[in-house]
N, C-alpha and C positions, 0 to 999 in steps of 0.2 A: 504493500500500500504506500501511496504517498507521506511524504512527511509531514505536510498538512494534516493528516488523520492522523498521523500519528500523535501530532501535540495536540488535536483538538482531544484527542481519547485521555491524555495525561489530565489535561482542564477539564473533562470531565467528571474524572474520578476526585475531583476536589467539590464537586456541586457541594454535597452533602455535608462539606467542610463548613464550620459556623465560625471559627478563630480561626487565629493566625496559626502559619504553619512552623516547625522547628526543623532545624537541618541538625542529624547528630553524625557527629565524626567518629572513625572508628577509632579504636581505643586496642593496643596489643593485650593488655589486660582486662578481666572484668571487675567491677566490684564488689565489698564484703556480702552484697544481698543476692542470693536468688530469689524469682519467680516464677513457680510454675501457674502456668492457668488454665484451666477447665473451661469448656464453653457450656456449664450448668454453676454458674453464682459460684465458681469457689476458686480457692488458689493456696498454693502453700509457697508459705513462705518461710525461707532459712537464711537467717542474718547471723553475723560473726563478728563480733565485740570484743574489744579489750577492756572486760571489768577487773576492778580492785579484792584481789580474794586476804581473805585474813584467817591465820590461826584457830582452830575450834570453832562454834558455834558465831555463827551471824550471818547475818540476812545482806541478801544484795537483790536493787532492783534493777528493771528492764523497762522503759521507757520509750515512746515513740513506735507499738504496737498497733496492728490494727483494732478499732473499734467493736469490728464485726469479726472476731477471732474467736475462734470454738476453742473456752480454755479448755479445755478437758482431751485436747489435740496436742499439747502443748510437749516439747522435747528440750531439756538443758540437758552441754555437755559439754565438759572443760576439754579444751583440746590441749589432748599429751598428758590431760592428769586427772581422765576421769575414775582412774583406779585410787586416789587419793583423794575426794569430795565424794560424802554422800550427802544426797538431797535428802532433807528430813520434811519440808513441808514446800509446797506450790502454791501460790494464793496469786487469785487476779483481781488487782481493786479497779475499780471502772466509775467508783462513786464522782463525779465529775463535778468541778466548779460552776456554780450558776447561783443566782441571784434567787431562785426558788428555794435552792438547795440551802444557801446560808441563812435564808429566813427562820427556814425550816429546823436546822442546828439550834438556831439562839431564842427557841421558844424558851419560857422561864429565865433569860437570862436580860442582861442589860444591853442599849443599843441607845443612839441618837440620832433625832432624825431632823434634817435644815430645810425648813419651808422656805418656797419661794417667796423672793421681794417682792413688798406691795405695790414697789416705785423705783422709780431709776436712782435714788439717793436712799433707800432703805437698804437695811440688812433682814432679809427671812431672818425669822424667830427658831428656835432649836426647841426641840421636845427628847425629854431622856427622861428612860426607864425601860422595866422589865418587860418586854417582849411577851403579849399573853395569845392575841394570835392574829392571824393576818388574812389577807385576799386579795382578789386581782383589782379593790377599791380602795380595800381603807385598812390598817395597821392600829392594832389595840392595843396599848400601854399602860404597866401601871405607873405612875409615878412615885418619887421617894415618900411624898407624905401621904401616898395609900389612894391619892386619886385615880379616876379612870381616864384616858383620854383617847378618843377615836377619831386619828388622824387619815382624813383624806388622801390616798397617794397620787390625784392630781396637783394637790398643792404642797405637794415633798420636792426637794431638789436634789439633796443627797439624801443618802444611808447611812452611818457612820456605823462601823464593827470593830470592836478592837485590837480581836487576830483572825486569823483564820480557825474556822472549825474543824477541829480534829478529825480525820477523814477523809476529808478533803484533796482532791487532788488536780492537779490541772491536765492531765494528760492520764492514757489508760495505761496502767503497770502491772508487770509482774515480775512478783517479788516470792524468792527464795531463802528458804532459812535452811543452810548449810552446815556441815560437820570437816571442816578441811585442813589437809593436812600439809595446805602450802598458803603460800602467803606470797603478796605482791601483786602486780598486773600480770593478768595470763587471757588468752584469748579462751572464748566460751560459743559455742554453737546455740543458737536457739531455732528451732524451727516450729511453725505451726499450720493449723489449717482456719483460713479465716472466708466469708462469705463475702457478699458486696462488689466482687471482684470477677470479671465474666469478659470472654472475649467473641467474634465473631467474623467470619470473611466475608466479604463483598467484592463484587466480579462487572467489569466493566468493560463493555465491549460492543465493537463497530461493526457492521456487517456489510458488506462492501456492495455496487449498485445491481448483481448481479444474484446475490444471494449464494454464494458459493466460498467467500473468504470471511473468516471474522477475526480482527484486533481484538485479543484481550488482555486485560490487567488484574491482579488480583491483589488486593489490599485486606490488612488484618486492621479491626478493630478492636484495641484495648479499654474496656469501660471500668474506671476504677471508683468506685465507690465505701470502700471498702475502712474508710476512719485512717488510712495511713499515707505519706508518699515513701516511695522508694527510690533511693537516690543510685543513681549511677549502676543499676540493678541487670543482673544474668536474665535474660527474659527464656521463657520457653514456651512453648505452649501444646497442650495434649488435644489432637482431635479424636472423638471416641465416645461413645456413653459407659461412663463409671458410673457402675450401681452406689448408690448410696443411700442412706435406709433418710427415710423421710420425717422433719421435722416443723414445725411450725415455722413460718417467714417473718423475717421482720421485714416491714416496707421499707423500700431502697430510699436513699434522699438521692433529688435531681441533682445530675452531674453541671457543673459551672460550665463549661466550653469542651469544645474540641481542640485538640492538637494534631497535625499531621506531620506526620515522620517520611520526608520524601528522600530518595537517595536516586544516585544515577542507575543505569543503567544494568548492573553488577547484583545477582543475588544477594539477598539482606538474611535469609532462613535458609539453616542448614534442616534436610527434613532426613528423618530414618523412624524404620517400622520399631517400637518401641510396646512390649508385651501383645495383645490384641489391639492395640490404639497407633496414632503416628504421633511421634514428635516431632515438633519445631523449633528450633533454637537459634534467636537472633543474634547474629554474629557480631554482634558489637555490644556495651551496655547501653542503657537506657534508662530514663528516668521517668517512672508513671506517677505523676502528681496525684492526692488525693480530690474526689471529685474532678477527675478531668478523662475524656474521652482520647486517645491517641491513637493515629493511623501510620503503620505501617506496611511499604509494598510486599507482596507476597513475594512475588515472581517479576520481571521483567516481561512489561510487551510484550505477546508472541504471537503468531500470525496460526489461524490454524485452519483447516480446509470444515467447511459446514454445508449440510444439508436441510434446505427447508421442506416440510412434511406437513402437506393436510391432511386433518383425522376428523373420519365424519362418524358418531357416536349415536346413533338417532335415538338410541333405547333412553339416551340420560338426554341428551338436548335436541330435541326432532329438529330443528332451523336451523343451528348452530355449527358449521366449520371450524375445527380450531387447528390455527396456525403456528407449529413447532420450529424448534433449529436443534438438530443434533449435532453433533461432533463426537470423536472418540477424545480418551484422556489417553494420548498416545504421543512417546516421544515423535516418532514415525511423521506423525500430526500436527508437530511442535508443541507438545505439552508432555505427557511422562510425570509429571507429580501428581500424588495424591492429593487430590482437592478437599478440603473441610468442606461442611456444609454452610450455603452464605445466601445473602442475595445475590442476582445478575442483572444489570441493566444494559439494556440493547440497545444501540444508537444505530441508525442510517444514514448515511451521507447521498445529500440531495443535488439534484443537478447545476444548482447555485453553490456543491460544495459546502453548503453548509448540513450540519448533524440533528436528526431530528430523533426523538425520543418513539421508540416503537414498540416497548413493553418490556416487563419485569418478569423474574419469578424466582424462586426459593431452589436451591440444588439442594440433594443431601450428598454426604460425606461419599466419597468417588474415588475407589483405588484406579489406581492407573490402568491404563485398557482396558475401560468398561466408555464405555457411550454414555452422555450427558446429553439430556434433552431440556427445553429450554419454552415452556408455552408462552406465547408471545399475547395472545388475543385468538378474535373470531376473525374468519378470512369477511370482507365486506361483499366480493363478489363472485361469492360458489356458495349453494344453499341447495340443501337436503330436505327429501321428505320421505318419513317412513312411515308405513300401516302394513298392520297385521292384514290379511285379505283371506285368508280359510281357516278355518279350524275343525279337524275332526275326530272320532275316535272308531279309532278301527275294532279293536276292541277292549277290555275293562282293562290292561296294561297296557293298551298303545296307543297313542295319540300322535296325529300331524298338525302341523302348524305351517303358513304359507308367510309372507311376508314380501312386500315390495318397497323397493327403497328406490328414489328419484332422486338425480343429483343434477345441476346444472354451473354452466359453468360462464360465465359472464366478463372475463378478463380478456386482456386483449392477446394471452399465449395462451397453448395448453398445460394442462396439470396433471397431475397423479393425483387421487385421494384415497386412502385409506379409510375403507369400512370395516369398523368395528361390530360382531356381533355376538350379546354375551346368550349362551346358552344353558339348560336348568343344570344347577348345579347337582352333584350324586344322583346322574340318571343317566342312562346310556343314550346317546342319541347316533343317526343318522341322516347325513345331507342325501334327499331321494331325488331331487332336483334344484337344477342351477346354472341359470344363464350365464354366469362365470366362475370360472377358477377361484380354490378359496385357499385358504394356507391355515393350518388348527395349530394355533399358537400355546393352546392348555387345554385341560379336559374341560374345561366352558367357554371358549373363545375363541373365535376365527375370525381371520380378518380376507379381506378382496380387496385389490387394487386396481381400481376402476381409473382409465385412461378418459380425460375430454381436452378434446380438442375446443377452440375458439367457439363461444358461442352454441356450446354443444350440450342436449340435454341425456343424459342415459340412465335406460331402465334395468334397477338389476332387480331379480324374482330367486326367487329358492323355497324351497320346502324340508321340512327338518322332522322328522318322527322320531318319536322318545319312546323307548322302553324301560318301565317302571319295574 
């Protein structure tokens, strides 16, 4: 294809881009953090710290975890001296700082509160005492000499606390009480499995004026949600469905922006068969911020041979043509990787050169040499009609069935269409007549491939008897 498609297909795959985009450089090293990611809400994660170990019993914390981290996932491990620390207790505190949360601390206790000024030369008045209790209006106090006072908090300015409350944390921790029999800085392995964190492909691609070539690109969506960023991190990612036993959801919070991770030309994911699943592991670090969306290209551009396919269904949509694009996943074809499952959007290039939008659809996960089909929409001019036309019973186990199907073809070339026809399932049948060739796809399904020419209407007829 031209190079014009070719940059118009790159500016494509940024549509859906809502920020700005980041350019990351490779890096011969990675950073202290892996990431693996699931494309079902999950991720693990394994960061490598140099914390402070001391002699005998004491606690050390972990700070800057995910939000959405399954403690009970949780792995610590001194690197080089895990035979010399034993973990005696694991705790994850999550109680987090907020203005609810301190209220909530200093019931029964003392606090001051500074109303607003009456005037541009006044000073708000101060009210101090014992916190008896509160709401999203007004704040109850006792005062020193045993008064009550129910202060409005639209005419509060500040809060005054005098420490923080015990508990309190600004960030999610976990925190270790240890038995160890070294002391100083040593590095520690922590890894866990945390939620929030979900990735997905997207496939973008040209189909050239003939219908015979398609430009595609394949880009990975990293969606982090997940209460953490990760800095300068090992990415990888599993395509695959891992069982996992199912639990209650927490609802996600909306992610802040997108980021696009664009790179030249040169593979960015090294991919290999990994247990039943495939992995992908991004050949450079990378940083996924928390709350932020980041794209990375899958694959480089690559041009692959496609076949457009009308399928006329009449049993599920009697009017309805619908318009496919196959291709195989074939190096042969210029492709050869395993595709995750993603969306695809299809672009055509119009005789002004410019790319017009010609439909979407969802692939599932795709080993290499197997065929990827791609529904586009209904064809607008080729339109089918089907009726049942006899039915009989020959006798108390055997019944015929007639059926006529009308196709026409209204374009200015001819076509193929493929007719679909589903038969009763767990029943022996036989085709006893039939105006054309038919090919039996499975024990309930045969298809015919009806040729029109320009302009051309054709009748296909069969008859089908079931033995029950």
């Amino acid at each position: 294809m031209k190079n014009s498609v070719f940059f118009r297909l790159v500016v494509l795959s940024f549509v859906f881009v809502l920020g700005s985009w980041f350019l990351g450089k490779p890096s011969p090293a990675y950073g202290k953090v892996s990431v693996t990611i699931y494309n079902q809400d999950l991720g693990l994660i394994k960061d490598v710290r140099e914390l402070e170990f001391q002699k005998g019993k004491s606690l050390i914390k972990f700070t800057d975890v995910a939000a959405r981290i399954d403690p009970t996932s949780v792995h610590f491990k001194p690197v080089n001296a895990s035979d010399r620390v034993s973990i005696l207790e694991q705790n994850y505190q999550y109680d987090l700082v907020s203005s609810t949360k301190i209220l909530q601390k200093y019931v029964d206790k003392e606090i001051e509160l500074f109303a607003k000024s009456a005037g541009p030369k006044e000073e708000g008045k101060s009210y101090k005492g014992q916190l008896l209790s509160y709401s999203n209006e007004n704040v109850t106090l006792q005062e020193p000499d045993g008064a009550i006072r129910i202060v409005r908090l639209d005419e509060v300015r500040d809060l005054y606390f005098p420490t923080l409350p015990e508990g309190l944390i600004t960030k999610p921790t976990l925190v270790w009480l240890l038995d160890s029999q070294v002391s100083g800085k040593r590095k520690a392995e922590v890894s866990y499995l945390t939620g929030g964190i979900n990735w997905h492909a997207e496939y973008v691609a040209v189909v050239d004026q003939r219908d015979e070539n398609l430009e595609l690109a394949g880009w990975v969506s990293i969606d982090n949600r997940s209460g953490a960023t990760y800095e300068e991190a090992k990415v990888k990612l599993i395509a695959g469905e891992v069982h996992r036993v199912r639990e209650e959801r927490v609802p996600p919070r909306l992610a802040k922006g997108y980021i696009a991770d664009m790179a030249a030309g040169a593979p960015q994911f090294e991919e290999k068969a990994f247990f039943e699943y495939h992995l992908y592991t991004l050949l450079r670090p990378a940083t996924i911020k928390d709350n932020e969306i980041k794209q990375v290209s899958l694959f480089p551009s690559t041009e692959v041979t496609v076949k457009k396919i009308f399928t006329y269904d009449g049993a599920r949509d009697e009017k309805k043509v619908r318009v496919e694009l196959e291709f195989e996943n074939a190096e042969s074809a210029g492709l050869g990787m395993p595709l995750p499952q993603g969306k695809i959007r299809v672009y055509k290039e119009d005789v002004d050169k410019a790319l017009e939008f010609v439909g979407e659809d969802k692939i599932d996960h795709t080993p290499k040499n197997e065929k990827v089909r791609v529904f586009l929409g209904n064809a607008f001019d080729i339109v089918g009609e089907r009726q049942k036309t006899d039915f009989k019973t020959i006798r108390e186990d055997i019944t015929e069935e007639s059926y006529q199907i009308k196709l026409r073809n209204h374009k200015e070339e001819a076509v193929e269409v493929v007719v679909v026809e589903h038969l009763y399932s767990y029943t022996e049948w036989e085709i006893r007549e039939s105006t054309h060739s038919y090919e039996k796809k499975d024990a309930s399904t045969i298809e015919f491939k009806i040729q029109l020419d320009k302009d051309q209407e054709v009748v296909l007829n069969y008859t089908v008897r079931y033995y029950r």
